[in-house]
C-alpha positions in Angstrom: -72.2 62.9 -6.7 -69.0 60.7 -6.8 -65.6 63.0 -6.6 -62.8 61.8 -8.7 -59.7 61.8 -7.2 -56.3 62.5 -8.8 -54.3 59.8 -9.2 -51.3 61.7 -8.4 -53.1 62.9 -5.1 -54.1 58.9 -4.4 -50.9 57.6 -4.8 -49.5 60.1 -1.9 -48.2 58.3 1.0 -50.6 59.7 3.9 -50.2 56.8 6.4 -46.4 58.1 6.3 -47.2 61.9 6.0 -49.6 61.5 9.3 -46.8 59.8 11.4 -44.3 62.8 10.2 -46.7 65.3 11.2 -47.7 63.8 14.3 -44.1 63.4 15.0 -43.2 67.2 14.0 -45.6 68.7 16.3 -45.1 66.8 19.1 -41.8 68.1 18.5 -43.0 71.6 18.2 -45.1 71.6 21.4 -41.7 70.1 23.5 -40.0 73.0 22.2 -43.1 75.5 22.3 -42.9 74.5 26.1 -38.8 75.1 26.5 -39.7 78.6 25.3 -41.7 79.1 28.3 -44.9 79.1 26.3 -43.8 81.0 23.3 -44.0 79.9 19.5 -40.6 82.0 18.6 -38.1 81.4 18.6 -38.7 77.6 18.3 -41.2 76.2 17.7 -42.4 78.3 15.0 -39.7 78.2 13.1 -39.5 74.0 13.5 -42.7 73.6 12.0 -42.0 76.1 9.3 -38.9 73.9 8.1 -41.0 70.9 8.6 -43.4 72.5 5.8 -40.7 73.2 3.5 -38.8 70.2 4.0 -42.4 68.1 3.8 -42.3 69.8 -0.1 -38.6 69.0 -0.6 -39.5 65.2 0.3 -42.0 64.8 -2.0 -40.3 66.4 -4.9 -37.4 64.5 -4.2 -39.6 61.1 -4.1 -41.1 61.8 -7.8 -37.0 62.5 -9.3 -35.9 59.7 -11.8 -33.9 57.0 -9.8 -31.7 57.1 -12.4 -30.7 60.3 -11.6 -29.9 60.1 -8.3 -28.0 57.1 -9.2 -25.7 58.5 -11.8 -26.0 61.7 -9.6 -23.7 59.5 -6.4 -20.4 60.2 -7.3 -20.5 63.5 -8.2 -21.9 64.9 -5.6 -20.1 62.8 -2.7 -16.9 64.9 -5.0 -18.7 68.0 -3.9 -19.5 67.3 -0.7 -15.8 66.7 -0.3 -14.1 69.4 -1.9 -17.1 71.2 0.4 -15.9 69.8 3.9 -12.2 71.1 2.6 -13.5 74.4 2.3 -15.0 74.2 5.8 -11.2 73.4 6.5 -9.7 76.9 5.0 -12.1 79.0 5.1 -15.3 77.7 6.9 -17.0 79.5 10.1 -16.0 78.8 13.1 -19.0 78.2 16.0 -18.7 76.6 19.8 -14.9 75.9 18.8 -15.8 74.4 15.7 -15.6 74.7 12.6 -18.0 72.9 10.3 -20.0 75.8 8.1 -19.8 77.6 5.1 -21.5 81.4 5.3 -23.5 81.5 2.1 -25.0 84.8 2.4 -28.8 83.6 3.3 -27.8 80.4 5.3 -24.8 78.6 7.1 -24.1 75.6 4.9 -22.8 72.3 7.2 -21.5 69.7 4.1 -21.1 66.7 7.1 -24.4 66.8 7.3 -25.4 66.2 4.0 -22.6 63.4 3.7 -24.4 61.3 5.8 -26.5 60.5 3.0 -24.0 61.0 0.1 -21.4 58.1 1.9 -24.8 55.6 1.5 -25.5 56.4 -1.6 -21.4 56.2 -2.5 -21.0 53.2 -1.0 -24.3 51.4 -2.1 -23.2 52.8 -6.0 -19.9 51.3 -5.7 -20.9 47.6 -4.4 -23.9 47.8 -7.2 -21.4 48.3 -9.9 -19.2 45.5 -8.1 -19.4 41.9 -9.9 -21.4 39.8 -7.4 -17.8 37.3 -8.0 -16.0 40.4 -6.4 -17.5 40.8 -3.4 -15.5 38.9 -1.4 -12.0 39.9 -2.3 -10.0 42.6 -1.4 -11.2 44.5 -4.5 -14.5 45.0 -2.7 -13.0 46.6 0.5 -10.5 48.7 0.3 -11.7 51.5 -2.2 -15.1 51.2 0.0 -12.8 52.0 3.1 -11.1 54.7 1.2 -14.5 56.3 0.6 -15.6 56.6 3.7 -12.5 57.3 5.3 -11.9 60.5 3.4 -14.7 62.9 4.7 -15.2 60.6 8.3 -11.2 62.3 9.1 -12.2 65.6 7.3 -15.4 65.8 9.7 -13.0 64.7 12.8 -10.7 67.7 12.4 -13.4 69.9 12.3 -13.6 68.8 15.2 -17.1 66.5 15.0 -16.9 63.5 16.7 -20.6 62.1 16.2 -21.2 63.3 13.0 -17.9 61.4 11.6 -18.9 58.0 13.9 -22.1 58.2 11.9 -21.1 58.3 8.5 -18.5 55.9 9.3 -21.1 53.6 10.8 -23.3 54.2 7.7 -20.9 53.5 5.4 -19.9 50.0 7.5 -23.6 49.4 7.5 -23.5 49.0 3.4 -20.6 47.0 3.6 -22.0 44.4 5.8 -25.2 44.6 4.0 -23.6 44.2 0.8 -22.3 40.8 1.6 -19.2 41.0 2.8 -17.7 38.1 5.0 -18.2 38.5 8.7 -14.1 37.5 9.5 -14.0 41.0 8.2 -15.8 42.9 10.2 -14.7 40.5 13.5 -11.6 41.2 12.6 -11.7 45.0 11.8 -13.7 45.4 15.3 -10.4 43.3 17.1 -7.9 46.0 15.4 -10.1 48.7 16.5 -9.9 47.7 19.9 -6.4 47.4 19.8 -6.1 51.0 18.8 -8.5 52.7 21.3 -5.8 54.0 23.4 -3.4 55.7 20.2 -6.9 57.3 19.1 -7.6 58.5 22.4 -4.5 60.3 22.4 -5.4 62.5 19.1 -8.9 63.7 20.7 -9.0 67.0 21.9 -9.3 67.3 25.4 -13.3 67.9 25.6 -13.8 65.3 24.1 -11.4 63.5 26.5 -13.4 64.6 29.0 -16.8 63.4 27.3 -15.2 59.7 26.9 -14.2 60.5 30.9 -17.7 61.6 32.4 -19.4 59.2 30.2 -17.6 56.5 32.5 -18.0 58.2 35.5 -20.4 61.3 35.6 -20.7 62.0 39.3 -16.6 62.5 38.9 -17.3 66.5 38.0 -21.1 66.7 38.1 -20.8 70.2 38.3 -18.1 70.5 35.5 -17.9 68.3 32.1 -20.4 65.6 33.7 -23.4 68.3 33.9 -25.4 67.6 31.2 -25.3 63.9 31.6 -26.4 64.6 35.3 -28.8 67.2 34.5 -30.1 65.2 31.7 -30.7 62.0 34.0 -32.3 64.0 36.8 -35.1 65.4 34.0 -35.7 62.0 32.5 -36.0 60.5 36.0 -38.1 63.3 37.8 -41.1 62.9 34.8 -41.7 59.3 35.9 -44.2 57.3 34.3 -47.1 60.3 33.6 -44.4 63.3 33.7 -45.3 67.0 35.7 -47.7 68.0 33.2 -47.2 70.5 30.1 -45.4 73.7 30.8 -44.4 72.3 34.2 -41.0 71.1 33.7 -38.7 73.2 35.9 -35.1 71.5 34.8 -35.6 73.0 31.4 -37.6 76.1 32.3 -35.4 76.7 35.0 -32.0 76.5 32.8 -30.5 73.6 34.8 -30.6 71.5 31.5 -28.5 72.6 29.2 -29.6 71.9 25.1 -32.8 71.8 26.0 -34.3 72.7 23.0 -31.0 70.8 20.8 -29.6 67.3 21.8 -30.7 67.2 25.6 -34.4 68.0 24.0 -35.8 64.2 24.3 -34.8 65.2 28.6 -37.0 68.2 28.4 -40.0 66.2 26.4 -39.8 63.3 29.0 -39.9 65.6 32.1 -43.4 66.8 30.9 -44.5 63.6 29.5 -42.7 61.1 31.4 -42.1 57.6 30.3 -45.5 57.3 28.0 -44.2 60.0 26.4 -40.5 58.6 25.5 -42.1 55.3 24.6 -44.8 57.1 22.2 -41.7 58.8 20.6 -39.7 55.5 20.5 -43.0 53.8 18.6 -43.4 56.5 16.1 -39.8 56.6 15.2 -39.9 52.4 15.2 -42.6 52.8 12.7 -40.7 55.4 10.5 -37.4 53.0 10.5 -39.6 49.7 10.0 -41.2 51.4 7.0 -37.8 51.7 5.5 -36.9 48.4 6.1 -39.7 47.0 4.4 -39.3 48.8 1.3 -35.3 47.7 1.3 -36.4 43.9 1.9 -39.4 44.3 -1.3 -36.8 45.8 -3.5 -34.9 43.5 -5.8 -32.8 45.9 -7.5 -29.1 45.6 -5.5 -28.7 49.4 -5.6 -31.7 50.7 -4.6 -32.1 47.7 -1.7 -28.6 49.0 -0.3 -29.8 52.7 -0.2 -33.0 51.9 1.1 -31.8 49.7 3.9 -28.5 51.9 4.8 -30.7 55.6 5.1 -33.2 53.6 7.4 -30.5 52.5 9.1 -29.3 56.0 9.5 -32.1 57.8 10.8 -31.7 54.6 13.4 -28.7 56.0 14.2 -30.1 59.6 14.8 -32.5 58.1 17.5 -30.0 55.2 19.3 -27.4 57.7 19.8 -29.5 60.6 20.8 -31.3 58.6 23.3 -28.3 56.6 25.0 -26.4 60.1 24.6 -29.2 61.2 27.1 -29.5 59.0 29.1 -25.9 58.8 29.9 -25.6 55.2 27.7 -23.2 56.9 25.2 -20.8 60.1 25.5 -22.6 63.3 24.3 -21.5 63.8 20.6 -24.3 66.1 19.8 -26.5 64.0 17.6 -29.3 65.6 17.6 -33.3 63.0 17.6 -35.1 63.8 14.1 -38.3 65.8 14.3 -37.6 67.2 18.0 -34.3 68.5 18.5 -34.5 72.4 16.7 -32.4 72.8 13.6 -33.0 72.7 9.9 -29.3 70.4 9.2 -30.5 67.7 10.8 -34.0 67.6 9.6 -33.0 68.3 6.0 -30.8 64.9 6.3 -33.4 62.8 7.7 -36.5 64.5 5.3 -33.7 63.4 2.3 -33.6 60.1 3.5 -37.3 59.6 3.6 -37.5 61.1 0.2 -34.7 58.9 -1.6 -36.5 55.6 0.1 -40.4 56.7 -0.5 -38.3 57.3 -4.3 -37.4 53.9 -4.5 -40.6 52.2 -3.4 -42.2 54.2 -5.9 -40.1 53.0 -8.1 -40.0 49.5 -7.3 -42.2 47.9 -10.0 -40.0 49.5 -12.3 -36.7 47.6 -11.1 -35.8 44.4 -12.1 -32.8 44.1 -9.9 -30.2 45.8 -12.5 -29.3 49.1 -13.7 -29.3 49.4 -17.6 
């Protein structure tokens, strides 16, 4: 007897759902193995988000576009009048200050404007007249928008999590057309003021600029986790020691091993088959994206699509040359394996808002009415 299928239950996305679970519990046994064997207080708790969020993404992906479109501004003014509150009155954790107690969670706003500034910007070059987009009418409110929370975020002080959403932000703004001489030239003024930045950093982050230049300089100070990081990425080889058998994370010599140093901790164990099967699965996730941007003819939804792929890009580059002493640690965490609900809840968003649009895409005709 032939079953009928639901249509809704059809038209799910499993290719995408099995790479994302595959994904979150490879993630799960990394961090089931940091524990020292133990689901808690990891592990568990990782794949219990991942359920939730899983929910969250495909609730999000069946929301009218229109929605989310008219929703932009609004709630990149939220987010903002958020990330001042973090200012005042926000909770202060490792020496900084980026949450807001709400009773049954800590609330981090920067996280969730690295979607917001996407959508912002993406909103505001979609309304643009195509005639516009090469004036200075098409650059400066676009800078103005994602200058705002990127220097909020900095005085937090949050280094990484401002470089990305200024970086996301940029990413629209080349997408959307603008001339190169722009962004050639913006890169030669940024250049030129490396050293006056440098001078407003707080002195750890001096220091991570520093090491990252020359980590054998204080391996035993402010160059530690780059060392410590290298030494478990490098003693896993090409088949790694074996599950449960790292010793840099079980011993405690790598520190955030379950947080931003946990790709190290996976590619003791696993070695370099490991980090490559990672760097596949997350090449997949980011190519899927992608391809939904370049099949969507509508501007808006092409910009979003392509600038949220391009941010969960930016989760993986800068985790993994943050690791492997490429890039100064900024504590980026990598999607799926690094333990935390923030950053997770960003990335499961951005899947949700692209699966959205390529649901969606029959229905655009390449303008908003």
């Amino acid at each position: 007897m032939n079953r009928i299928v639901p249509d809704s239950v059809a038209r799910l996305p499993w290719k995408l759902y099995l790479l994302l679970t595959c994904i979150a519990l490879f993630g799960a046994t990394v961090l089931y193995s940091a524990a020292g064997g133990h689901l808690m207080p990891w592990a568990g708790m990782q794949l219990a988000r991942f359920l939730l969020f899983l929910v969250m993404l495909e609730v999000v992906s069946r929301m009218p576009l229109r929605l989310i479109r008219n929703a932009t501004f609004p709630i990149y003014g939220a987010l903002i009048v958020a990330l001042v509150i973090v200012e005042l009155l926000g909770k202060v954790s490792g020496g900084s200050q980026r949450w807001i107690n709400l009773g049954f969670m800590q609330f981090q706003p920067s996280e969730l404007m690295k979607v917001a500034i996407v959508l912002t910007v993406a909103r505001f070059y979609a309304l643009l007249p195509i005639g516009q987009i090469r004036t200075l009418t098409a650059i400066w409110p676009a800078l103005l928008l994602i200058g705002v929370p990127a220097a909020l975020i900095l005085i937090q002080p949050d280094l990484g999590t401002a470089m990305m959403i200024a970086a996301g932000g940029v990413t629209i703004m080349f997408l959307a057309g603008l001339p190169m001489r722009l962004f050639v030239g913006s890169g030669l003024a940024g250049a030129a003021i490396v050293p006056i930045a440098f001078s407003f950093l707080h002195d750890y982050q001096k220091k991570r600029v520093l090491i990252f230049m020359d980590p054998e300089s204080d391996p035993l100070g402010a160059g530690y986790h780059i060392t410590q990081s290298k030494i478990a990425i490098g003693s896993g080889a090409i088949f790694g020691k074996g599950f449960l058998m790292g010793t840099q994370s079980h011993l405690d010599y790598l520190p955030e091993a379950h947080t931003d140093f946990v790709f190290a901790t996976m590619a003791e164990e696993w070695g370099m088959l490991g980090g490559i099967g990672i760097i596949c699965a997350m090449f997949l996730l980011i190519r899927w994206g992608m391809r939904i941007a370049q099949r969507t003819e509508d501007r808006f939804a092409r910009l979003v699509a392509a600038g949220l792929s391009m941010t969960i890009f930016l989760y993986v580059a800068i985790n993994l040359m943050m690791v492997m002493g490429l890039a100064p640690v900024v504590g980026i965490p990598l999607p799926f394996m690094s333990y935390g609900g923030s950053s997770m809840l960003t990335v499961m968003l951005c899947i949700g808002i692209i699966r959205n649009i390529d649901r969606n895409r029959d229905k655009l005709t390449g303008r908003w009415r």
